[in-house]
Backbone as CSV, one residue per row, in Angstrom:
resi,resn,N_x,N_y,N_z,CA_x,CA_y,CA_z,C_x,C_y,C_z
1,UNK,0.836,-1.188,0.000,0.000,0.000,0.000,0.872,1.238,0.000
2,UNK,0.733,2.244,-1.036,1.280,3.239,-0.992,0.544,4.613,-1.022
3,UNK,1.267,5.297,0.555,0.477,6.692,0.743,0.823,7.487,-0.180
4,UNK,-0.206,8.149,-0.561,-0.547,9.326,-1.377,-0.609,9.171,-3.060
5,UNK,-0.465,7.864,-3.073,-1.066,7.087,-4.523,-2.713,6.713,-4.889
6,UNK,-2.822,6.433,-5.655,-3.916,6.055,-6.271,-3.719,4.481,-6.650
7,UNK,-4.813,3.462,-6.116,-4.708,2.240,-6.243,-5.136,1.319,-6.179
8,UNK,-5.698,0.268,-7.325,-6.429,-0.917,-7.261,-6.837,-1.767,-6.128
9,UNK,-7.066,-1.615,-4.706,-7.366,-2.604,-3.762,-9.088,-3.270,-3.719
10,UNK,-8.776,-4.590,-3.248,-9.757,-5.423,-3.055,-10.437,-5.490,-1.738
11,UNK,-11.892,-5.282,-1.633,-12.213,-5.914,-0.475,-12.175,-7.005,0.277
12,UNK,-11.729,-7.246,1.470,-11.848,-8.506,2.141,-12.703,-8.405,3.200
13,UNK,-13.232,-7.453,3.802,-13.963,-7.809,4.745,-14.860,-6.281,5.221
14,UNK,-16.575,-6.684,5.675,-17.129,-5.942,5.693,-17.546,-5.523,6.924
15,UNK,-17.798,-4.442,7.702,-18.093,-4.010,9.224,-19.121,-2.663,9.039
16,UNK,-19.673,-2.450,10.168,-20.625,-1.769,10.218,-20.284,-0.263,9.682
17,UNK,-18.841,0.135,10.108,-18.731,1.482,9.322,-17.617,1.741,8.441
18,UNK,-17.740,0.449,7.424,-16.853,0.560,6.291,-16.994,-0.201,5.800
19,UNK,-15.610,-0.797,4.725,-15.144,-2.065,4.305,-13.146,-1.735,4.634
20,UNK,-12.887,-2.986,4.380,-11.664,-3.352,4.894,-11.007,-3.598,3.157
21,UNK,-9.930,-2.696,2.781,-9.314,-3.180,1.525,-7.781,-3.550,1.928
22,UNK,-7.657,-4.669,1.148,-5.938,-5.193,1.231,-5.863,-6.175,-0.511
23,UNK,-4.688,-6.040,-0.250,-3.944,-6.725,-1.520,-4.200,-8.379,-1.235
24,UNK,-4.549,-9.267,-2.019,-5.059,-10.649,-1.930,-3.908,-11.315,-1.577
25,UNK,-2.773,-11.057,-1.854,-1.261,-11.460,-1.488,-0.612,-11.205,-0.517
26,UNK,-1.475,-9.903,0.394,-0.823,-9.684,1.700,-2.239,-9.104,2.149
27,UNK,-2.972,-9.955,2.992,-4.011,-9.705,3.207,-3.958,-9.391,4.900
28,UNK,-2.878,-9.559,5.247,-2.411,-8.758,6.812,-2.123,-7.282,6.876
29,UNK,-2.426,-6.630,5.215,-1.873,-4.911,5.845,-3.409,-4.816,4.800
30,UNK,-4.726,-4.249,5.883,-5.492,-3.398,5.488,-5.749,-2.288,6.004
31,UNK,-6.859,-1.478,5.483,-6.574,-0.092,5.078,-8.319,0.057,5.222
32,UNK,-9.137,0.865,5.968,-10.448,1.269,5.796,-10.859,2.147,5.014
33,UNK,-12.333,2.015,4.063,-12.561,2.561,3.781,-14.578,2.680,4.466
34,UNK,-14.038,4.303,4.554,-14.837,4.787,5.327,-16.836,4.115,4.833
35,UNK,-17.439,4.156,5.614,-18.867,3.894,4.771,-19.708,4.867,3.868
36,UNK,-19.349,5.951,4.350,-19.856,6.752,3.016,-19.113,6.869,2.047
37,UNK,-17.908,6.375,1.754,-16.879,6.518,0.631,-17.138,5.248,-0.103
38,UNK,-17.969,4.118,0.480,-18.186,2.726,-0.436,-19.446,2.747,-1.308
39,UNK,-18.956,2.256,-3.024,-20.000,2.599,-3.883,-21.118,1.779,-3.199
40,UNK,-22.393,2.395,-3.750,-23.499,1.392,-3.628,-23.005,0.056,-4.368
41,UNK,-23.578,-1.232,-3.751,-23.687,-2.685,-4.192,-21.809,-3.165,-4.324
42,UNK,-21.200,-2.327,-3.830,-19.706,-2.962,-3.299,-20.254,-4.031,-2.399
43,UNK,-19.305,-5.072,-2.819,-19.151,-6.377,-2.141,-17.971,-6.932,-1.681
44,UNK,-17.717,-8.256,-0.901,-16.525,-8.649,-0.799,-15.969,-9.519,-1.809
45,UNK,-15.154,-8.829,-2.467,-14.020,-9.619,-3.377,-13.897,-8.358,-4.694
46,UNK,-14.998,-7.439,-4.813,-14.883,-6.362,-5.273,-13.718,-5.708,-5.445
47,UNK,-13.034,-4.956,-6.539,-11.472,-4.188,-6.196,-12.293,-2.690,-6.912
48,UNK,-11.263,-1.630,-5.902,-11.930,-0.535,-6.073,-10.553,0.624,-6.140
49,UNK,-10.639,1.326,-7.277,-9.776,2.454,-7.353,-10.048,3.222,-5.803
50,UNK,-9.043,3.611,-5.445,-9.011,4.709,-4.188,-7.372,5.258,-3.996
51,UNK,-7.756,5.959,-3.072,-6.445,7.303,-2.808,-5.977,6.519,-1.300
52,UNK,-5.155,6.511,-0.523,-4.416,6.728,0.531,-3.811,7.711,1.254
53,UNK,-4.300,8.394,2.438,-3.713,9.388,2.860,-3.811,8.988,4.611
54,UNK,-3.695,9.826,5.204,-3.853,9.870,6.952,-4.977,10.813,7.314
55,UNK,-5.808,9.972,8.058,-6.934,10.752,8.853,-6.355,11.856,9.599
56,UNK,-7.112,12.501,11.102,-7.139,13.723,11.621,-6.078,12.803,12.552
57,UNK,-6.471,11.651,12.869,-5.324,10.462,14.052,-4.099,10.243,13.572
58,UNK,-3.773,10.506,12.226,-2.722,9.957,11.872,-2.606,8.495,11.101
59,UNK,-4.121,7.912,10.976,-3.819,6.495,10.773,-4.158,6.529,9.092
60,UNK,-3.820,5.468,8.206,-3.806,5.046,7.209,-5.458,5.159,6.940
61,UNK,-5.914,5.719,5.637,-7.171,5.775,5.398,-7.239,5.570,3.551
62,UNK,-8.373,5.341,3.321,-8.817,4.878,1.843,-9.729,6.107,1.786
63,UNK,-9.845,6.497,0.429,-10.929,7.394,-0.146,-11.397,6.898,-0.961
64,UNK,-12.941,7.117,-2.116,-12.648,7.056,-3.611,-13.125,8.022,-4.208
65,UNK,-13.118,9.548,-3.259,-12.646,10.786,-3.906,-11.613,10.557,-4.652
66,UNK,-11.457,11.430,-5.842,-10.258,11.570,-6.391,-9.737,12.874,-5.949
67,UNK,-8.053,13.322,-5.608,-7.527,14.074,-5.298,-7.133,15.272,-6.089
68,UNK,-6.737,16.092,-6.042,-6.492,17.058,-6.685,-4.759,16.714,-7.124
69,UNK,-3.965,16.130,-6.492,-2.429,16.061,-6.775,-2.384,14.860,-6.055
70,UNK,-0.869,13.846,-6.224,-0.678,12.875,-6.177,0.318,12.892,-5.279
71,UNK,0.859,12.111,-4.449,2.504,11.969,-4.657,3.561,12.082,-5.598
72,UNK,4.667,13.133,-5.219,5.333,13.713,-6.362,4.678,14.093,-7.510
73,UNK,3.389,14.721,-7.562,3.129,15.469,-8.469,3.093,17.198,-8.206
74,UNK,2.376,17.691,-9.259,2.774,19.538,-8.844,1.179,19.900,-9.487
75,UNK,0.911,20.367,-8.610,-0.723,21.344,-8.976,-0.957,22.925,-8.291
76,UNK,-1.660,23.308,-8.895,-2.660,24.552,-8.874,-3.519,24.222,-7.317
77,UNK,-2.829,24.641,-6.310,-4.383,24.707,-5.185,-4.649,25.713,-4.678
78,UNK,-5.748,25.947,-4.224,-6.738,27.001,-3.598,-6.315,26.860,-1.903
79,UNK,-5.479,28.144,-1.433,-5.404,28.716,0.218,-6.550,28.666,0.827
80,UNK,-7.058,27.450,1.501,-8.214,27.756,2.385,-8.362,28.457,3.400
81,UNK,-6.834,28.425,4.263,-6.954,29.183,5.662,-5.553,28.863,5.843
82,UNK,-5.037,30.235,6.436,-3.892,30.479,7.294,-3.695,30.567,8.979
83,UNK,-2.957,29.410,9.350,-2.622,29.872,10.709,-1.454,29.507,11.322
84,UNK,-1.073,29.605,12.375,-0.015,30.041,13.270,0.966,29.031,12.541
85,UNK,0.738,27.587,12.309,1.443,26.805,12.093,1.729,26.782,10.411
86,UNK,1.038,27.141,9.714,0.955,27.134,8.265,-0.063,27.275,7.556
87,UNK,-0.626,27.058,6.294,-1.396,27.127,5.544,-2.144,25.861,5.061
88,UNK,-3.351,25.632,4.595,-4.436,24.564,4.517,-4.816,24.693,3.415
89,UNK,-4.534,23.818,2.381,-5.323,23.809,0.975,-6.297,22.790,0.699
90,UNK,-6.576,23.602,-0.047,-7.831,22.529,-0.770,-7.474,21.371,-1.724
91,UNK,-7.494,20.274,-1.417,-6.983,19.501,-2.446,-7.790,18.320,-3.085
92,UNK,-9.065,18.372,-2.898,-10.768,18.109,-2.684,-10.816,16.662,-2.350
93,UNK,-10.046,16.907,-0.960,-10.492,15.672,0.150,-11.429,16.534,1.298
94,UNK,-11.801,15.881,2.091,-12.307,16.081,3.521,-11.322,17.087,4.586
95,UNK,-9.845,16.047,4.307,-9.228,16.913,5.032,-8.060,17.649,4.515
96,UNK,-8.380,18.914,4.489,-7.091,19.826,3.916,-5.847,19.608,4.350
97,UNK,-5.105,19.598,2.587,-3.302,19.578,2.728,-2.763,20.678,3.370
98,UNK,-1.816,20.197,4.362,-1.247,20.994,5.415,-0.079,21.640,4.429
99,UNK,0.666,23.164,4.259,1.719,23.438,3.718,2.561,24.493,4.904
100,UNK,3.181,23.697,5.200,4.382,24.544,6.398,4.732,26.110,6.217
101,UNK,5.109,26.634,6.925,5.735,27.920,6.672,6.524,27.489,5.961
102,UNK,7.675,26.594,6.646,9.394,26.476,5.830,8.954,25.846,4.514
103,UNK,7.819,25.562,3.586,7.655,25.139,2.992,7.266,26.017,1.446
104,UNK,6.920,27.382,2.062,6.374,28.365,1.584,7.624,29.489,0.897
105,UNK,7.523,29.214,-0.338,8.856,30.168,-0.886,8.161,31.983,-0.781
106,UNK,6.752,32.014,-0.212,6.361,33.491,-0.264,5.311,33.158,0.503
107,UNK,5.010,34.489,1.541,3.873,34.197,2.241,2.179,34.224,1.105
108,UNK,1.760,33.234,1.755,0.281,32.727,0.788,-0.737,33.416,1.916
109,UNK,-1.915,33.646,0.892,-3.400,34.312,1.450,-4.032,33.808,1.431
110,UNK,-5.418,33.369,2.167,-6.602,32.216,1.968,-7.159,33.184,0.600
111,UNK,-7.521,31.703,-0.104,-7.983,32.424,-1.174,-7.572,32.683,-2.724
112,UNK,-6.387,32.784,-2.137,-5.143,32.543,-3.377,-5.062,30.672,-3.783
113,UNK,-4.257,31.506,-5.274,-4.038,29.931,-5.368,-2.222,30.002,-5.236
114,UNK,-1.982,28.617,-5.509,-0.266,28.858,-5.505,0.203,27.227,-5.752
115,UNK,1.112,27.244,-6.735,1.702,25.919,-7.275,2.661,25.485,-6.053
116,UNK,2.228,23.678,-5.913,2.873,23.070,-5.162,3.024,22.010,-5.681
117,UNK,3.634,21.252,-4.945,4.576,20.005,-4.725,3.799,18.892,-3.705
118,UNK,3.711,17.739,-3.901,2.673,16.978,-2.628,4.336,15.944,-1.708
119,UNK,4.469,16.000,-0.853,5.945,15.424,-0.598,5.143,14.500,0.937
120,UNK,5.601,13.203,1.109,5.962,13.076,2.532,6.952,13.389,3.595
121,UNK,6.586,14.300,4.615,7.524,14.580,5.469,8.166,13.739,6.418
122,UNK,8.778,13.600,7.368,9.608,13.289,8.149,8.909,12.153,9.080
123,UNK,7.734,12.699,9.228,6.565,11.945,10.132,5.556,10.812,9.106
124,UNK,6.296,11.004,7.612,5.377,9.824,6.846,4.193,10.623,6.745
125,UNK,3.860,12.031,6.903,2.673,12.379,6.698,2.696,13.407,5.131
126,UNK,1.827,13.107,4.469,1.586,14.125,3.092,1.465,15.241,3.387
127,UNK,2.221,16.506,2.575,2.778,17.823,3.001,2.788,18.197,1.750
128,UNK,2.245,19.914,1.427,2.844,20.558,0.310,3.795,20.993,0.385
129,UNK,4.883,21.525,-0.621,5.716,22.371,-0.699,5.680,23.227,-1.737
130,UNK,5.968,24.447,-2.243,6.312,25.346,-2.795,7.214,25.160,-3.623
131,UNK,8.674,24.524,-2.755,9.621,24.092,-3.391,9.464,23.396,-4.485
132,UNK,9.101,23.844,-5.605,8.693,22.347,-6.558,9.951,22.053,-7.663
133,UNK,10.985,22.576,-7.471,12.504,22.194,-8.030,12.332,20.846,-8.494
134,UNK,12.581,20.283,-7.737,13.202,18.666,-7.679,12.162,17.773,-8.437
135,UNK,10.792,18.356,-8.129,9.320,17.660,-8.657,9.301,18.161,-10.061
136,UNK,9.882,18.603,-10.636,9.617,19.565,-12.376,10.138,18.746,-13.455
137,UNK,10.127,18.290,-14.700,10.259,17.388,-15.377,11.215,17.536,-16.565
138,UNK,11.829,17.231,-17.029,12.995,17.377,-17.684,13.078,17.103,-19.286
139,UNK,12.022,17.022,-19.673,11.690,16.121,-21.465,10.792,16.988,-21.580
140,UNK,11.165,18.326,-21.501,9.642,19.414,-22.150,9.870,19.046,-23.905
141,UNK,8.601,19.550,-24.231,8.970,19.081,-26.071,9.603,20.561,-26.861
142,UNK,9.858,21.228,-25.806,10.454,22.753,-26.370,11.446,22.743,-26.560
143,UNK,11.594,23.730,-28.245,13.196,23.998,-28.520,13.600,25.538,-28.254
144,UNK,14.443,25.901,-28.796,15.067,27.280,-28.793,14.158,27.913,-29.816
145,UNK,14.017,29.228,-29.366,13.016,30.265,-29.661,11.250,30.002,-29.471
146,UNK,11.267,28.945,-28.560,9.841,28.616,-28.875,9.273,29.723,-27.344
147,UNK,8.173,29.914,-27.375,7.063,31.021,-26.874,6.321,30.051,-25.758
148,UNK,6.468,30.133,-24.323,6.280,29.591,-23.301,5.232,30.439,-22.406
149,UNK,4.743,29.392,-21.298,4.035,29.987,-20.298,4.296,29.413,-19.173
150,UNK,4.843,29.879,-17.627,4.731,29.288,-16.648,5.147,30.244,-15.543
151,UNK,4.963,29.680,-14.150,4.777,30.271,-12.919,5.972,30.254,-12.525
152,UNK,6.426,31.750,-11.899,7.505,31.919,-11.178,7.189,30.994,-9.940
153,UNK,8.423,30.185,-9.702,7.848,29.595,-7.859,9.110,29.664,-7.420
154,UNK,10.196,30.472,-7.614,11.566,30.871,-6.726,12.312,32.194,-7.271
155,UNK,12.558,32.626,-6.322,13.438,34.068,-6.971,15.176,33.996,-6.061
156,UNK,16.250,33.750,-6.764,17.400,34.097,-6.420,18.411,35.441,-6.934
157,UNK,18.743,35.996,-6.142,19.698,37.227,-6.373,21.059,36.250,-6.961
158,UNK,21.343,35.183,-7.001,22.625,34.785,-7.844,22.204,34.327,-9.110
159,UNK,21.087,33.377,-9.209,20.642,32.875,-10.344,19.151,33.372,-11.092
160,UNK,18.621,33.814,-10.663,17.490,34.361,-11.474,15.758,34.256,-10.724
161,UNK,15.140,33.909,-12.153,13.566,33.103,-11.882,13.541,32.053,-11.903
162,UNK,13.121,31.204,-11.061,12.659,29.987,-11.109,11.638,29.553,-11.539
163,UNK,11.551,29.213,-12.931,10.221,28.717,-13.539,9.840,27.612,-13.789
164,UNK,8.000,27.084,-12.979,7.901,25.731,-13.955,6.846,26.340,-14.808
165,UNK,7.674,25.803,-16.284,7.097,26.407,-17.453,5.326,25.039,-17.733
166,UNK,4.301,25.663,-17.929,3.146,24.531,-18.019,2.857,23.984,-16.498
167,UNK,3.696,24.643,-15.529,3.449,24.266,-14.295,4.178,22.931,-14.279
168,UNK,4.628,22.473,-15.063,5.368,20.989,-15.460,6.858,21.061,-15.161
169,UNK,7.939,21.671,-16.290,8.823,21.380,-16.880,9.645,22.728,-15.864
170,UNK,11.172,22.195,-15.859,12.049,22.750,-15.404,12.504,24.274,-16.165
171,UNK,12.774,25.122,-15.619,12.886,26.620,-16.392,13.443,27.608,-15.874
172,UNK,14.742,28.118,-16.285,15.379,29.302,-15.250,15.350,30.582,-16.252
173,UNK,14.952,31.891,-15.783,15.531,32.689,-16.396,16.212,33.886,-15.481
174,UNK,17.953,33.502,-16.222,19.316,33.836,-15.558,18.907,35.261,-15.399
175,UNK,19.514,35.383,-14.152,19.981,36.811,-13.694,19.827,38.158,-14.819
176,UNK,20.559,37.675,-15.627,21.139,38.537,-16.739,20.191,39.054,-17.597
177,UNK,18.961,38.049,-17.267,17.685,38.246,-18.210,16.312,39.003,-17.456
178,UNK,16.634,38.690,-15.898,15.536,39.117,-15.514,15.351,40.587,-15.422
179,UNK,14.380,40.792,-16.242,14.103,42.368,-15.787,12.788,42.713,-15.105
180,UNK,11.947,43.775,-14.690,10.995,44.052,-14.754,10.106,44.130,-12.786
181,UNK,9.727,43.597,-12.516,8.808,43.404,-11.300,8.116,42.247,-11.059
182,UNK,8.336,41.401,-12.134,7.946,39.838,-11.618,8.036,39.400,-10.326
183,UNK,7.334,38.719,-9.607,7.166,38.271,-8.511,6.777,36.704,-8.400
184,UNK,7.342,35.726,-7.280,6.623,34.707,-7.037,5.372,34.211,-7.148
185,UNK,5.242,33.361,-8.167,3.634,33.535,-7.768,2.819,33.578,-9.539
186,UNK,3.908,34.621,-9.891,3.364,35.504,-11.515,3.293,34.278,-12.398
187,UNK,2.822,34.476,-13.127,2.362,33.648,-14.605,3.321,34.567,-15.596
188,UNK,4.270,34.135,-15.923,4.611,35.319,-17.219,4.838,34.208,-18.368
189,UNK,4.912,34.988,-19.551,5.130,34.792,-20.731,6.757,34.635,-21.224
190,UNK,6.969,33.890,-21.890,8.420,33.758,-22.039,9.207,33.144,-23.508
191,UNK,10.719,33.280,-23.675,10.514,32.613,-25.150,12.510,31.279,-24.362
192,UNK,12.027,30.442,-24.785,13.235,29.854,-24.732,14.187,29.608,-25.440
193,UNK,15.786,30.497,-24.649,17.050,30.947,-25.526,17.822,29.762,-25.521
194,UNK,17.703,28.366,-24.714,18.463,27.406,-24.663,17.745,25.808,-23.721
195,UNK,18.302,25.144,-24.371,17.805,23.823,-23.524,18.717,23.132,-23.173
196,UNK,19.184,22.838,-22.221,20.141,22.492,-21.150,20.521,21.258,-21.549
197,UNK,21.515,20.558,-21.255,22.321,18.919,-22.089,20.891,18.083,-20.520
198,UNK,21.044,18.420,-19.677,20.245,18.182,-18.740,18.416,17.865,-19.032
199,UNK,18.026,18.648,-19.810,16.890,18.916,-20.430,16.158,20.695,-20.069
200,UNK,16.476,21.139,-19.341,16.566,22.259,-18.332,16.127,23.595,-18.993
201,UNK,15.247,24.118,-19.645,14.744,25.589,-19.979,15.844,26.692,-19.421
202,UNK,16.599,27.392,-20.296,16.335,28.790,-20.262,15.927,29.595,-20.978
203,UNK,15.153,30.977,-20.132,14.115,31.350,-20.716,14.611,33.012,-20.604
204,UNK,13.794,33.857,-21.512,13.757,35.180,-21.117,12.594,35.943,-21.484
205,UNK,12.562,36.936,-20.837,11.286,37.271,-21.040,11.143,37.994,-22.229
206,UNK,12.496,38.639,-22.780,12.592,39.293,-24.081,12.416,38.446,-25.252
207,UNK,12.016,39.541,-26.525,11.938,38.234,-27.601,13.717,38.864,-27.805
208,UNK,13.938,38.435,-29.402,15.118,38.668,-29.884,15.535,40.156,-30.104
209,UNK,16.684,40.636,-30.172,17.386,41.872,-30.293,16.211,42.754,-31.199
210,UNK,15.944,42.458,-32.323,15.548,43.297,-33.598,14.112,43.530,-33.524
211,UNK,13.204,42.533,-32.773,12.242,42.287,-32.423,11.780,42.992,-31.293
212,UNK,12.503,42.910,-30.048,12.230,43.860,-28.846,12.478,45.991,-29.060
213,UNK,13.943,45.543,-29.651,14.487,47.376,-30.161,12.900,48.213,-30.040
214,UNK,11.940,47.334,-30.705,10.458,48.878,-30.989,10.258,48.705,-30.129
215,UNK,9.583,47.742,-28.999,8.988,47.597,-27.490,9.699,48.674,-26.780
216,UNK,11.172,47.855,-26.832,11.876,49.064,-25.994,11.896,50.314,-26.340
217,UNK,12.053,50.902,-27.220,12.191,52.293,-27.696,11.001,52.850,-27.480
218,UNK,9.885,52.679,-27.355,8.420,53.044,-26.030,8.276,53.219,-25.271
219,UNK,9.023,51.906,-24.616,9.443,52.343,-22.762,10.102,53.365,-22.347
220,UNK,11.011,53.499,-22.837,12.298,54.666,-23.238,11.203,56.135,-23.329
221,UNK,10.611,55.897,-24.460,9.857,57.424,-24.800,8.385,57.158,-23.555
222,UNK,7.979,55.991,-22.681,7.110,56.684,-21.326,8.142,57.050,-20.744
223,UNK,9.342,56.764,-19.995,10.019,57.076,-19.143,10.177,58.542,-19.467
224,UNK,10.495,59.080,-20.672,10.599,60.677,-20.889,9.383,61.296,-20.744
225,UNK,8.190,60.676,-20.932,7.282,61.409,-21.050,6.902,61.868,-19.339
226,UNK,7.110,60.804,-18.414,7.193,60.362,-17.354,8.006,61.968,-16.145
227,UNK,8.972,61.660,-17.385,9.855,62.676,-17.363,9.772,64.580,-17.379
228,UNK,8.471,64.440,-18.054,8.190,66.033,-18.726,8.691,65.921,-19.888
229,UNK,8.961,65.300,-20.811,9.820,65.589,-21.605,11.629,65.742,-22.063
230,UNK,11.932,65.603,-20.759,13.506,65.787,-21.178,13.866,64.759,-19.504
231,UNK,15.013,63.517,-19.805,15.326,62.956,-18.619,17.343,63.179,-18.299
232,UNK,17.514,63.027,-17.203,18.785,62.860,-16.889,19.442,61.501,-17.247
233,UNK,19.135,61.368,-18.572,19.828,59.354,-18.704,20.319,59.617,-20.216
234,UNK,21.429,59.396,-20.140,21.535,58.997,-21.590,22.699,57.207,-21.994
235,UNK,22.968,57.303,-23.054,24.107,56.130,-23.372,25.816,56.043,-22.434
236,UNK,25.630,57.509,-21.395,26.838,57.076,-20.510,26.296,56.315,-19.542
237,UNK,25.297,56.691,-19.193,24.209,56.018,-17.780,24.605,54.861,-17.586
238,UNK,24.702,54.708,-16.041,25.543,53.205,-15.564,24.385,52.114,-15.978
239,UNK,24.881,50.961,-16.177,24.013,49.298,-16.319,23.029,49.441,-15.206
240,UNK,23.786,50.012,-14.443,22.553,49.647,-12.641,21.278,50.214,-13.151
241,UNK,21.416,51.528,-12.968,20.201,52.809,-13.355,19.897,52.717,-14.518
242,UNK,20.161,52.145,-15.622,19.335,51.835,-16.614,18.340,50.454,-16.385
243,UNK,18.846,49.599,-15.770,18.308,48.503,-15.362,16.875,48.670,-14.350
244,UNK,17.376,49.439,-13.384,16.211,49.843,-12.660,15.135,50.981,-13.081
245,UNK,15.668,51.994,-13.795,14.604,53.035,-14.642,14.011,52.040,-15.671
246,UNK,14.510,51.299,-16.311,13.972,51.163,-17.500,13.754,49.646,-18.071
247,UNK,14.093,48.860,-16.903,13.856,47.342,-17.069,14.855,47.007,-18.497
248,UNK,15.418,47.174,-18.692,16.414,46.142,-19.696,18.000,46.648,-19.030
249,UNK,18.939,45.654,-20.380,19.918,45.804,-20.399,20.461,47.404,-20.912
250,UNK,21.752,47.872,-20.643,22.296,48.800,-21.071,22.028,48.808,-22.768
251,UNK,22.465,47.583,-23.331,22.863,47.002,-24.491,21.404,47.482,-25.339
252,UNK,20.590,47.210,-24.739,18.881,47.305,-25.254,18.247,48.571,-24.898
253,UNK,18.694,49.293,-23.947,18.717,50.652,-23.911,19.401,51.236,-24.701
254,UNK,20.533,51.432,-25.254,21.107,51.905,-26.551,20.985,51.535,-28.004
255,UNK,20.327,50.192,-27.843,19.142,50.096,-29.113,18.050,50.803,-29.106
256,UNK,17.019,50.957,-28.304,16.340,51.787,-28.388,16.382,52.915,-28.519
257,UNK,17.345,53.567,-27.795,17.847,55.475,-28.202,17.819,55.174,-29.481
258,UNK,18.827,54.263,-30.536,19.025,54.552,-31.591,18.415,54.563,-32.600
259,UNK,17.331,53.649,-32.061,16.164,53.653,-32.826,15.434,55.016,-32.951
260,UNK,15.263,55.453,-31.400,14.217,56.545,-31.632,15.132,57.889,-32.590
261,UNK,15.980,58.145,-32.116,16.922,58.879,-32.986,16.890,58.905,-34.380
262,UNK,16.993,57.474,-34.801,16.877,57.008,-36.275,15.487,57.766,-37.245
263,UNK,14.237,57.323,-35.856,13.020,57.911,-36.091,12.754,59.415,-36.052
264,UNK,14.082,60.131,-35.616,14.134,61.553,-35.374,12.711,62.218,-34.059
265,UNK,12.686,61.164,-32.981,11.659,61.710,-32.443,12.489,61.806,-30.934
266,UNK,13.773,61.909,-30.610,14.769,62.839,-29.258,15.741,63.162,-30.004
267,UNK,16.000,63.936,-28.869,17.616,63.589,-29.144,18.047,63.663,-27.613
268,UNK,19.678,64.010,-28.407,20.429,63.249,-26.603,21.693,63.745,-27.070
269,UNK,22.587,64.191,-25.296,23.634,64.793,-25.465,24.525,63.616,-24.360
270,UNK,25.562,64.201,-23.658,26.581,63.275,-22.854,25.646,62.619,-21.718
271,UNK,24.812,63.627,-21.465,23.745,63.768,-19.735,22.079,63.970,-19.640
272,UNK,22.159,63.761,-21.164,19.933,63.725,-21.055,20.006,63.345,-22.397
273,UNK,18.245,63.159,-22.042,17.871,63.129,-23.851,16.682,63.655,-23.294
274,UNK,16.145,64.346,-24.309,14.984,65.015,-24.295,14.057,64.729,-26.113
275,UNK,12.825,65.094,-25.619,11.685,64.737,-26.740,11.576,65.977,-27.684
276,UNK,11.757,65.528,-29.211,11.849,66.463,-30.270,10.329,66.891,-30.384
């Protein structure tokens, strides 16, 4: 019998507030299933799809609800309630999946939803996590330049976004790429610049050089407009402060000036550019 699976067991024996399921080959480890969880006209010798998890006691229990996530799988659940000890999702059993603080890569709201991980903890009991790294899958059918969708569920200051792209598949986008205000949690859009010998997504949120230049050269002309018309930034402006005014690279900030320039709609000296 395996917790937090889904699994063929047989009845062997019937009692007033259930039935008793075990494997015909080891008919010394059973498992109850509750009496309102047994179909009408179940009998003994009957085998019945059901789930495995732990009651409110801790003990081994049968469902034939179906669950919302599996063991080692990754889903979409709904924050039912927050408290002292952690958070309670919905995972459409009876009794809500417990998700730890230390489990939580961002504090969650009842109500919200938020991608997890289904793991057994330490105590053998089923637990979400946040962390869903290790749970993410490695054979996405994506190549380079292809146009993605998936949920930030980690943010590092050395390495980047942590994305599972489809909520599935493994996905980083490096440091170098992240721009903007994305947050844990976000759904963004993305295009993938490489696929790892590993199988491993990287992603960015930009499309290609020639392709982004007009996007950017917009942003560029709100930031002036933003501005009044004339800003303190031009092509000496450090990587930092272009990065933070204006969400891209230096590199893509001086595509865009040149663009708009090209278009004759600023200009720009050592220490501003201002709107023609």
């Amino acid at each position: 019998m395996e917790l937090g699976k889904i699994q063929s067991l047989e009845i062997v024996k019937e009692v007033e507030f259930g039935v008793y399921l075990a494997e015909p080959d080891a008919p010394g480890e059973q498992v109850l299933l509750p009496k309102k969880q047994v179909p009408e006209g179940a009998r003994v010798g009957d085998r019945l799809e059901v789930f495995l998890y732990k009651d409110s006691q801790d003990r081994l229990i049968a469902t034939t609800a179906e669950p919302l996530i599996t063991l080692g799988g990754i889903a979409r659940l709904k924050v039912k309630e927050v408290t002292k000890i952690g958070a309670f999702l919905d995972w459409g059993l009876a009794k809500d999946l417990f998700l730890p603080f230390r489990q939580q890569t961002r504090k969650v709201q009842a109500g919200e939803e938020c991608l997890v991980a289904l793991y057994k903890d330490k105590s053998d009991r089923l637990c979400a996590t946040m962390n869903v790294y290790e749970y993410l899958a490695l054979d996405s059918p994506y190549r380079k330049d292809a146009h993605v969708k998936g949920t930030i569920y980690q943010i590092s200051e050395n390495f980047g976004a942590f994305v599972a792209v489809d909520d599935h598949w493994s996905g980083l986008i490096p440091k170098r790429e992240f721009y903007g205000e994305a947050k844990i949690g976000d759904i963004v859009e993305a295009r993938v610049t490489a696929v790892k010998n590993d199988g491993k997504l990287d992603l960015s949120l930009r499309e290609k050089a020639y392709l982004q230049s007009s996007e950017d050269a917009e942003r560029v002309m709100q930031v002036l407009e933003e501005y009044g018309g004339e800003m303190p930034f031009s092509d000496k402006t450090s990587p930092e402060i272009i990065r933070e005014k204006f969400s891209m690279s230096k590199n893509s900030f001086k595509r865009a000036v040149g663009h708009l320039l090209k278009e004759e709609r600023i200009d720009i000296s050592e220490d501003r550019i201002w709107k023609k």
